[in-house]
N, C-alpha and C positions, 0 to 999 in steps of 0.2 A: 942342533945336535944330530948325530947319527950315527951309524953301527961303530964306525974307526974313533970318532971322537968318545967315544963312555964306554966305559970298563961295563963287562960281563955281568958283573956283580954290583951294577948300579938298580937293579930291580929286585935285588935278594930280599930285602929288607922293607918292601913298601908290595907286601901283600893285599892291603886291604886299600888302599889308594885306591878311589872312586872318580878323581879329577887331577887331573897331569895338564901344566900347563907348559910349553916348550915353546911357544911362538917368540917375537920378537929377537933370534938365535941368529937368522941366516941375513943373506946382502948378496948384492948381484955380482958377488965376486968370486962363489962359489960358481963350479964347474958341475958339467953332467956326471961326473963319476960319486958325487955325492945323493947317497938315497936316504928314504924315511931309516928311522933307527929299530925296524922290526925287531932284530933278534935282541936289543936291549930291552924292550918291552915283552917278551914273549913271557915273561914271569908275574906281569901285574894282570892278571887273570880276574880281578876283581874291578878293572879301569871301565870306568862308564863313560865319561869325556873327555876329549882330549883337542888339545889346543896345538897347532903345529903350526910352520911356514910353510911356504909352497916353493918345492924346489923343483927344477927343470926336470928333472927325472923322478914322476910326479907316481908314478905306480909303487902300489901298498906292496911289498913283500910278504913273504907267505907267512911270517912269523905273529900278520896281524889277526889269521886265523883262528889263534887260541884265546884272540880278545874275544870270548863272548858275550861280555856283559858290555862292550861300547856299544854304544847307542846313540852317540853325537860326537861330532866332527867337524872342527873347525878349523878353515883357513881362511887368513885374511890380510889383506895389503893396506888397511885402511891406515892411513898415519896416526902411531904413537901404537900401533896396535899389534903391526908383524910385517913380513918381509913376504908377498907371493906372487909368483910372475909362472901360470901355468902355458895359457897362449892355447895348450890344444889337451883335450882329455880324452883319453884313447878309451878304449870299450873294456883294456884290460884294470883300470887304474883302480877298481873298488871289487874288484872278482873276490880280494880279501876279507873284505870287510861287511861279512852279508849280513849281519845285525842292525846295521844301521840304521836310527828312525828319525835322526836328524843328519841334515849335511849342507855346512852353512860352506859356500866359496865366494865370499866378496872381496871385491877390489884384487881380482889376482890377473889382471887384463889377458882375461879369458875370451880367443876367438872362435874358437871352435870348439864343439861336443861330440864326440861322434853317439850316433843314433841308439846306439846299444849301451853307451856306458852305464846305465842306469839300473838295468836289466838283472844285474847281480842283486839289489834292494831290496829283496820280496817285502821286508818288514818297515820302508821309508816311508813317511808320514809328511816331515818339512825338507822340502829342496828351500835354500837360498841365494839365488845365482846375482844375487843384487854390485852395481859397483863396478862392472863390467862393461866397459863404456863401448867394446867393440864388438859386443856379443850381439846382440841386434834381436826382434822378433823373428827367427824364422824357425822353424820345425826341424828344418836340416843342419843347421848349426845346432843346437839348445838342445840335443837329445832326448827330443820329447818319445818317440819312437819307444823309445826301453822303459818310460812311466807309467807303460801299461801292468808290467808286469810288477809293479809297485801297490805300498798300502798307502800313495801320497795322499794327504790332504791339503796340506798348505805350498804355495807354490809363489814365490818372491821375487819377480823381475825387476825391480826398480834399479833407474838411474842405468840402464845397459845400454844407451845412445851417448853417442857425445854431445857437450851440450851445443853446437850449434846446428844439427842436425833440423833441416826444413819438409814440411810436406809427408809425413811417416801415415804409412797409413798398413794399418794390419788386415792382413787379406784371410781369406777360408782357411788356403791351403800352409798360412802358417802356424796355427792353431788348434787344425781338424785331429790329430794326433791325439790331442788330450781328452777327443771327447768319449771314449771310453775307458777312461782314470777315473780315480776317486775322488777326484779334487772335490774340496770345499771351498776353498778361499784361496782368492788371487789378489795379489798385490803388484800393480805395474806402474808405481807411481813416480814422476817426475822424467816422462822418457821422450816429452815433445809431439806427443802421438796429436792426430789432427783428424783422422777419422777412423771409422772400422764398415769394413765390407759388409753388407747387408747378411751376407753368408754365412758368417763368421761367427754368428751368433747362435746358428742352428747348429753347430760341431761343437761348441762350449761343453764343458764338462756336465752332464747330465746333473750332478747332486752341488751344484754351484753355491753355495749360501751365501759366501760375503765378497764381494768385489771393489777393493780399492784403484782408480784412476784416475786420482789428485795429481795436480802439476802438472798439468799436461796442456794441449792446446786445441782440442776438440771443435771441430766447426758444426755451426748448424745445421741439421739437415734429418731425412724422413728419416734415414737408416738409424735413428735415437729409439723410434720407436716401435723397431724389431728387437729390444729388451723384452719383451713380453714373452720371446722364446726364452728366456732364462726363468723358469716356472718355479722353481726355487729358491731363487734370489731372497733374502730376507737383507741384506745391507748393502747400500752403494754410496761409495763415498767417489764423488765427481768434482771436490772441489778444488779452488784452486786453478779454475780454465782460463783462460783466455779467448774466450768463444770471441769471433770476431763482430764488431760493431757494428751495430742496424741503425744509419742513421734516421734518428726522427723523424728528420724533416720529408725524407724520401720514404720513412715508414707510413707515414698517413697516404701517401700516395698510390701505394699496391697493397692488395689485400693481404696479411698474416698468415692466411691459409693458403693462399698460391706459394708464399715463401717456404712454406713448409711442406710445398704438395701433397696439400688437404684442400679437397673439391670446396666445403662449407666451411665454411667457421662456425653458422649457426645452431645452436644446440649439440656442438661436437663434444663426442666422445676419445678420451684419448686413453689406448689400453697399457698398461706396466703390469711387472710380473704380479700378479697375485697373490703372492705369498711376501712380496717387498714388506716388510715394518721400517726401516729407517733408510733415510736419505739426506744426503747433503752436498747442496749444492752452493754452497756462501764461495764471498768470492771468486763470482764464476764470471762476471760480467754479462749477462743473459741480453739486458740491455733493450725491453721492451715491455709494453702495457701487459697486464694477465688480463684478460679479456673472459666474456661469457663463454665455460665449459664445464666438463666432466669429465671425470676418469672410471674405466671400468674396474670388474670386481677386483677388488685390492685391500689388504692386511696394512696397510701403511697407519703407522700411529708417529712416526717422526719426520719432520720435515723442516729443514734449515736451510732457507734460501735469503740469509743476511748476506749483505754489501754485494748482490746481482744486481744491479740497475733496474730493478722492475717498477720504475715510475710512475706508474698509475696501475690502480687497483680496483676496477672496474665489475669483474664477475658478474653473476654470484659463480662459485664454484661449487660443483655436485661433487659427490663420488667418495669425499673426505669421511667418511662415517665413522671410523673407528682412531680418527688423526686427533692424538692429545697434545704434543708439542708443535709450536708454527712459529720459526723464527722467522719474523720480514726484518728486521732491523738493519739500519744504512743504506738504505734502498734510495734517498731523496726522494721517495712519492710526495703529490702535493695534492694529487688526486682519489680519492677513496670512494664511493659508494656506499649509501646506507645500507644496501644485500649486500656488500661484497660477503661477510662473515654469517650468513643465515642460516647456512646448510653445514654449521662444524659442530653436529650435537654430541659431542665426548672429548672435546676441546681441554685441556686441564689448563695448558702453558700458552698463553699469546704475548711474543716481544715484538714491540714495533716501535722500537726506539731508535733515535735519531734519523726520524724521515721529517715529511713537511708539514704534517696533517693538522697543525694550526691554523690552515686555513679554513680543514672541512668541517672536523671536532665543534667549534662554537655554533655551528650552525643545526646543528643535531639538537632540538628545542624537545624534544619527546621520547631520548633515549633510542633513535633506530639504527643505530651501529652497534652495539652490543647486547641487543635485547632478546636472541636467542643465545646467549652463551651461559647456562644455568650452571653449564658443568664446569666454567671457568675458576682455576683457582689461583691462577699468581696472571696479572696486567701488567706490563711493562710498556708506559709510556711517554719518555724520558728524554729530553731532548728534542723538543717538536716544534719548540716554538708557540705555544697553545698560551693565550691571551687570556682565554674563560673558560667556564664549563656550565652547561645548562645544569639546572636544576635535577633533572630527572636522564644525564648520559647515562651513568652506571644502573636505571634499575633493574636491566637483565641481569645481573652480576650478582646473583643469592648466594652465591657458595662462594663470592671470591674471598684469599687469605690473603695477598700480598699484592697491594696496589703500588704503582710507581711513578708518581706523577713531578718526581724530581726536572731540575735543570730546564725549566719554563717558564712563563712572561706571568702567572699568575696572581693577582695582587688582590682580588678575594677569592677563595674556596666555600662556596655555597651550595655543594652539591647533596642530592639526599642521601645517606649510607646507612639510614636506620634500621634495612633491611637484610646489612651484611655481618649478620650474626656470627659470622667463621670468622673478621676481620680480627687479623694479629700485626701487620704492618701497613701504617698508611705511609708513603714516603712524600714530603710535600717541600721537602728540601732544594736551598737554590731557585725562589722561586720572590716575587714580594710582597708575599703576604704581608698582613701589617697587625691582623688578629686570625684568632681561630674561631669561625664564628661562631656565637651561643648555638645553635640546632647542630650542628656538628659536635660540638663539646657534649651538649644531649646526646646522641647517637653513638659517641664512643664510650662515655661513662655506662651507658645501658651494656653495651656490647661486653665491655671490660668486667662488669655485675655478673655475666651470664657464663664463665669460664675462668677456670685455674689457669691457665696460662697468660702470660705477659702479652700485652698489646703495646705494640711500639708508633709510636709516632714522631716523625723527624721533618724538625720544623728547621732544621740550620742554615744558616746560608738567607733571609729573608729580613726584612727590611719590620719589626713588630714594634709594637709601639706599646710605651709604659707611659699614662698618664690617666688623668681622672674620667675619662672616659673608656678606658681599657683595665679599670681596676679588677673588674670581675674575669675578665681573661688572666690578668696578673694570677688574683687568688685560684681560677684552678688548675694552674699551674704547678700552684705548690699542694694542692689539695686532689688534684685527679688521682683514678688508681691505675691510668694506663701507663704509659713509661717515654716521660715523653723527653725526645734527644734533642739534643743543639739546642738549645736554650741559654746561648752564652754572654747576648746584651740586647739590651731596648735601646731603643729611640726617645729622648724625652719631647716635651712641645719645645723647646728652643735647638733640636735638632743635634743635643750632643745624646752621646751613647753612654750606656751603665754598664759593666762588666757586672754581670749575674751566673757568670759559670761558678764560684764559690754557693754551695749552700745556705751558710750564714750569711752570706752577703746579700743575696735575694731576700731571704726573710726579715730581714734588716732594712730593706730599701724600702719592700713591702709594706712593711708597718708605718713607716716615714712616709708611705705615697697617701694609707689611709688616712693617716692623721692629716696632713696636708687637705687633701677630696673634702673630710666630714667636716672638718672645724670651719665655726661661726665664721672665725677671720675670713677664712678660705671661702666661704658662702659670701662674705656681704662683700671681698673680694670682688669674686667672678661674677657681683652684679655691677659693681661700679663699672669693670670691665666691659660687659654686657654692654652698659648705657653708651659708654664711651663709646662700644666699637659701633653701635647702633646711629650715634650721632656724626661719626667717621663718617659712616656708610650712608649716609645722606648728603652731606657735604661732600663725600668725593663720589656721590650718586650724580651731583647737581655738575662737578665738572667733569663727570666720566662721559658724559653725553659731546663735548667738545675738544675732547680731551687730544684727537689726535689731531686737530687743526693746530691748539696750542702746540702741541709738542714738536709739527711738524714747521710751525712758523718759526721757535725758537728756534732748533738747532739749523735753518735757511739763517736767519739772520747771523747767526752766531758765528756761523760757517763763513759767510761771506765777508764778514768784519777780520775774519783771519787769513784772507786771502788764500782759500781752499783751491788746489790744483789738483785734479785726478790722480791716481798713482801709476805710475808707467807697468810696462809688463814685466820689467827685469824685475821689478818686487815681488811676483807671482813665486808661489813655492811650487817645484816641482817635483814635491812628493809624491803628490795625488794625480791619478788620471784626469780627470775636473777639477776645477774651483767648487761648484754645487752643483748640486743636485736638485732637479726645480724640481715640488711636490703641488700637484696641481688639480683641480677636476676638470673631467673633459669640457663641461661647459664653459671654461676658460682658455682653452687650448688656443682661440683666437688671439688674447692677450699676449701670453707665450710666444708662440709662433710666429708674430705679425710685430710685436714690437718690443717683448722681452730680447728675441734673438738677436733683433736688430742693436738694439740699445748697446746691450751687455757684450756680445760677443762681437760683432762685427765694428763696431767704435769704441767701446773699452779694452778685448781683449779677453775677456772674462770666457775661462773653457765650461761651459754647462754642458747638462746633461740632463737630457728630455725624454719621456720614454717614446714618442713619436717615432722619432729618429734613433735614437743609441740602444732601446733595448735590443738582445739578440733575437731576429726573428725564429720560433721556432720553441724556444724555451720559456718555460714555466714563467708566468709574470713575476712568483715570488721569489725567486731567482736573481730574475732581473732585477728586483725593487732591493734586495739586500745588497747585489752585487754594485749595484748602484753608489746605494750609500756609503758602502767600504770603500769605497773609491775614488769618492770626492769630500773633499777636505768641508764643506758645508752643504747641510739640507735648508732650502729657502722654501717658505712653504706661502703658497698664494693664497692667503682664505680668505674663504667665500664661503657662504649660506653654500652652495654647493661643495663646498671642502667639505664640512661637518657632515652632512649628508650623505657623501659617499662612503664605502665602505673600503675600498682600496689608498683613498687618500688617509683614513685612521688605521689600515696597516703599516702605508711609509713613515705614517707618523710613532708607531710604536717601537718600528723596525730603526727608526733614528734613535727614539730616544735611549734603546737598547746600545745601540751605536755608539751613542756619550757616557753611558754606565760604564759601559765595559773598556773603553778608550782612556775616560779621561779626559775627551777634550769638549771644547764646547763651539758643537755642534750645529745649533739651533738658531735660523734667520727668519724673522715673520715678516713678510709683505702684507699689509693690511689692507687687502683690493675693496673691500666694502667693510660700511658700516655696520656692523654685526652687534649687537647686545651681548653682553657680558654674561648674564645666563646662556645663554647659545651656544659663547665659547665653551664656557666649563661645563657645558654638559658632557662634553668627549671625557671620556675618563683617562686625567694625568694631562690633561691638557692644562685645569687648571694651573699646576705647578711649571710646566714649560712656560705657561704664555707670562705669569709675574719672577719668573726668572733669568727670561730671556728680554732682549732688546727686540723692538717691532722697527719697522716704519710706515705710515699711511702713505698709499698713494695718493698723491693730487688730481685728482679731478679737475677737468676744465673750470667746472663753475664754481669751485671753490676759493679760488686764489685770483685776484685781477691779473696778477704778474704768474700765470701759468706756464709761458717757459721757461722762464729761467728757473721756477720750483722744478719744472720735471727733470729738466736740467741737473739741480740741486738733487732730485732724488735719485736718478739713476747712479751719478758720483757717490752716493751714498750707500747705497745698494755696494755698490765697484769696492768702496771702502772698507764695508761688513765683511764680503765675501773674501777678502783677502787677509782681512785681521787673523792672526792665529792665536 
């Protein structure tokens, strides 16, 4: 629309019109003799905002004069939105329009500003120059010059590079302009920027408060921490970078503090503005250990540095005194410290969910990771991989309300919570428990006793079990007064499942389980049972002692009577990067090494994977041992008195059996290197269940068999055989 296009007496009638919207009108096929449509508007005297295209002949007419009540202004090219191609904004384009306290101009592929256009604004609050992909950072373009004479607060650069623009780096003298404006908050987000002049910082707008410079590609270096000249910063939002990659390997090799040129590392101090409350740095790729430090005096209570790479968590960390929210999550740490978290005394929020810390977590026998955290009130631990919890992790934890211990290996929950009298969610979801145990069940009923509100506990997702030794979990289930979720089947002893999400059908099943448990039948039952299984267990006591000579002499003879030929390599699937995965303890690495590689891969053919040789050097062992397993179509596990023993050989073995849960396949090859007692086995927890559900083979020994090579013979073919079944 414009003066020639609309009748005189198109504003007669809309006096009191506060919002006029005219964009999406024009196209680039409109000429320069086409202007704004002042003199049709000189009559809406009541117009607060107004929506326009941008036409080449981009200066306000004097008719916008008697607007006095607009106060925002909008042009924009963004598609679906309007039509604006300005290119250059002269110093006369808004001399009209001196009301203005917003002036939005995106996407109008705007090159140039001149220095004064602004200048007319005395009352402009938000500039939005956003979308402007060839406007660029610089002072002498962007008519910062005339923002002096402005009330700006809010000032909007994003997306004004193109996007394949390299190497941007914002210098003093493009920015020095502003630093006697009003601004409060800057938005420069998604413009490729990759540094800023150390200078650049000290001409920033003196009353700065909120600073967006997400999307961008910031490199590491000292000049981060001249922010501390911005004294009033209270928000910075940094995420989204692409800081570039430190590798590990060549990280351990030069000091952190030379990379940063920082003289010490030890007991460093690192200064930010003061008056900072919130930060966020997620998805930054920062990409290295937090190490022992502190920060000076600082107002920071928010910090979000989820999915930065910061893989080990080392500290402790000072300085944090007033920090209530600390997102670490998807970080892959595998490393933690029992100080790291010692010094966060006003802590309310901790997420450190999906990193590795099932390695460090079970080891914590006395609670020293979270034993200063009083003021904690929601745990986010979700995702970690965590095997167990000692008795006594949480007793720092008196105020916590919402614990999260979902999507983990947990297959009892035995931890103390009798002290978290706030507790209104435990999440325990996803995990395989098989009961909730009695002291917990104590500890939530009290908790639940002592407060009007609901206490949730979500059990879903877990492997529980309904039978005459889970009856009293059964019953308070239906009798608790906390609220308890996902309860929707049991496991009976012959391994099928109930559908108990119906009400009456639990209560129903219930009464059937009791009557079943109490009745006489049921008693002189489970003693026949008893004797029976008791006389079992003697007699196959008496041949479990021999058990793997027989077995290993049957399937030699059986095998050889069928004229057993090895299986060639074409039969190998090559799905997986390996055939297996040897799981072994160092103290058999000779075996492996000297005559498994020999046997299997060099004359069968068979791809193994050892972590001697295949792990990547550099990275995290748990890493390795998962990456492992994904990888290779079988884990073959060597046990030994030193298998059970070690602690890294009952990770790969958890990490496998997880591997067949969640696949589907079956997974699981036992080499039986030594004679080991069957207590011994089953003491690993879940071992029992792998080792009478999986198939073994015993290795032969010389002195066991007269005809010892063609047994070994026989076994390695057998081994070759296992490894390729799918």
């Amino acid at each position: 629309m414009c003066n020639r296009s609309a009748p005189m007496r198109f504003s007669n009638d809309l006096t009191s019109l506060k919002v006029l919207k005219l964009n999406h009108n024009a196209n680039d096929r409109l000429g320069a003799d086409i202007y704004f449509p002042d003199e049709v508007l000189v009559q809406v005297k009541s117009l607060q905002t107004l929506f326009m295209d941008g036409l080449i002949n981009n200066t306000l007419g004097p008719g916008f004069l008697n607007l006095v009540n607009l106060t925002s202004l909008i042009f924009s090219g963004e598609k679906n939105v309007g039509y604006c191609e300005f290119k250059t904004i002269s110093s006369e384009m808004f001399k009209n329009v001196p009301y203005l306290q917003s002036l939005i101009i995106r996407a109008c592929k705007v090159e140039h500003i001149h220095e004064q256009a602004f200048s007319p604004l005395s009352h402009l609050h938000l500039l939005d120059l956003s979308g402007n992909k060839k406007l660029e950072i610089n002072g002498s373009t962007l008519g910062f010059k005339g923002l002096k004479n402005t009330s700006i607060k809010v000032l909007k650069l994003n997306n004004i590079y193109t996007n394949f623009h390299i190497g941007i780096k914002i210098k003093q003298e493009h920015i020095e302009m502003l630093r006697n404006t009003s601004i409060t908050e800057i938005e420069c987000i998604g413009n490729s920027l990759e540094m800023i002049d150390s200078g650049a910082f000290s001409v920033m707008p003196i009353n700065l408060t909120k600073l967006n410079i997400s999307i961008n590609r910031f490199l590491m270096g000292d000049y981060l921490f001249r922010t501390i000249l911005l004294k009033n910063l209270t928000i910075l939002d940094a995420s989204y970078q692409f800081f570039s990659p430190i590798d590990e390997i060549n990280f351990r090799k030069r000091d952190i503090a030379n990379f940063l040129g920082i003289s010490n590392w030890t007991n460093l101090t690192i200064q930010i503005p003061e008056n900072l409350k919130r930060a966020t740095f997620s998805r930054s790729k920062l990409a290295f250990p937090v190490l022992n430090f502190g920060i000076g005096k600082n107002s920071l209570e928010y910090l979000d540095a989820s999915y930065a790479m910061l893989y080990k968590w080392t500290g402790p960390v000072y300085g944090f005194d007033k920090l209530t929210y600390l997102d670490l999550s998807n970080n892959h740490c595998s490393e933690l410290s029992f100080q790291f978290f010692d010094y966060l005394p006003r802590l309310v929020t901790l997420i450190v969910s999906n990193n590795l810390l099932g390695i460090v977590i079970p080891k914590d026998a006395s609670g020293e990771i979270f034993k200063n955290l009083s003021t904690l009130l929601h745990l986010d631990l979700s995702n970690n991989k965590i095997p167990s919890l000692n008795e006594n992790i949480f007793r720092g934890l008196v105020r916590i309300q919402r614990l999260n211990l979902s999507h983990n290996l947990l297959n009892t929950f035995l931890v103390n919570i009798s002290h978290m009298k706030n507790l209104r969610v435990l999440d325990l979801s996803k995990n395989t428990l098989q009961v909730v145990s009695y002291p917990v069940r104590i500890a939530l009923e009290d908790i639940a006793s002592m407060t009007t509100e609901k206490v949730y506990v979500n059990i879903s997702c877990n492997q529980l079990q309904c039978m005459c030794t889970t009856t009293r979990f059964m019953t308070w289930l239906q009798d608790t007064k906390t609220n308890v979720v996902g309860m929707t089947f049991c496991v009976q002893e012959n391994g099928t499942k109930v559908e108990l999400e119906n009400k009456n059908n639990f209560i129903h099943y219930l009464d059937s389980l009791d009557k079943k448990c109490m009745s006489k039948i049921g008693l002189i039952f489970g003693t026949v049972i008893s004797i029976s299984i008791a006389i079992v267990i003697i007699v196959v006591g008496i041949a479990y002692r021999y058990r793997w000579k027989l077995r290993y002499l049957y399937y030699m003879t059986m095998n050889r009577s069928r004229g057993y030929n090895p299986i060639s390599n074409s039969d190998i699937d090559n799905d997986f990067v390996y055939d297996a995965f040897v799981s072994f303890a160092d103290e058999d690495r000779e075996f492996v090494r000297d005559l498994m590689l020999k046997k299997m891969e060099h004359e069968r053919g068979i791809r193994l994977c050892v972590s001697f040789r295949d792990f990547v050097p550099g990275r995290e062992i748990a890493s390795n041992i998962i990456e492992a397993i994904h990888n290779s179509r079988k884990t073959v596990m060597v046990l030994t008195e030193s298998f059970l023993l070690s602690k890294w050989c009952a990770y790969e073995f958890q990490m496998a059996r997880q591997e067949a849960i969640h696949s589907g396949r079956d997974t699981f090859f036992v080499i039986l290197y030594e004679d080991i007692p069957a207590e011994q086995i089953y003491s690993v927890v879940n071992m029992r269940d792998v080792f009478l559900s999986n198939s073994y083979i015993e290795y032969p020994h010389v002195n066991t068999l007269n005809f010892h090579e063609q047994a070994l013979d026989m076994f390695w073919d057998r081994c070759t055989l296992a490894i390729k079944e799918r």
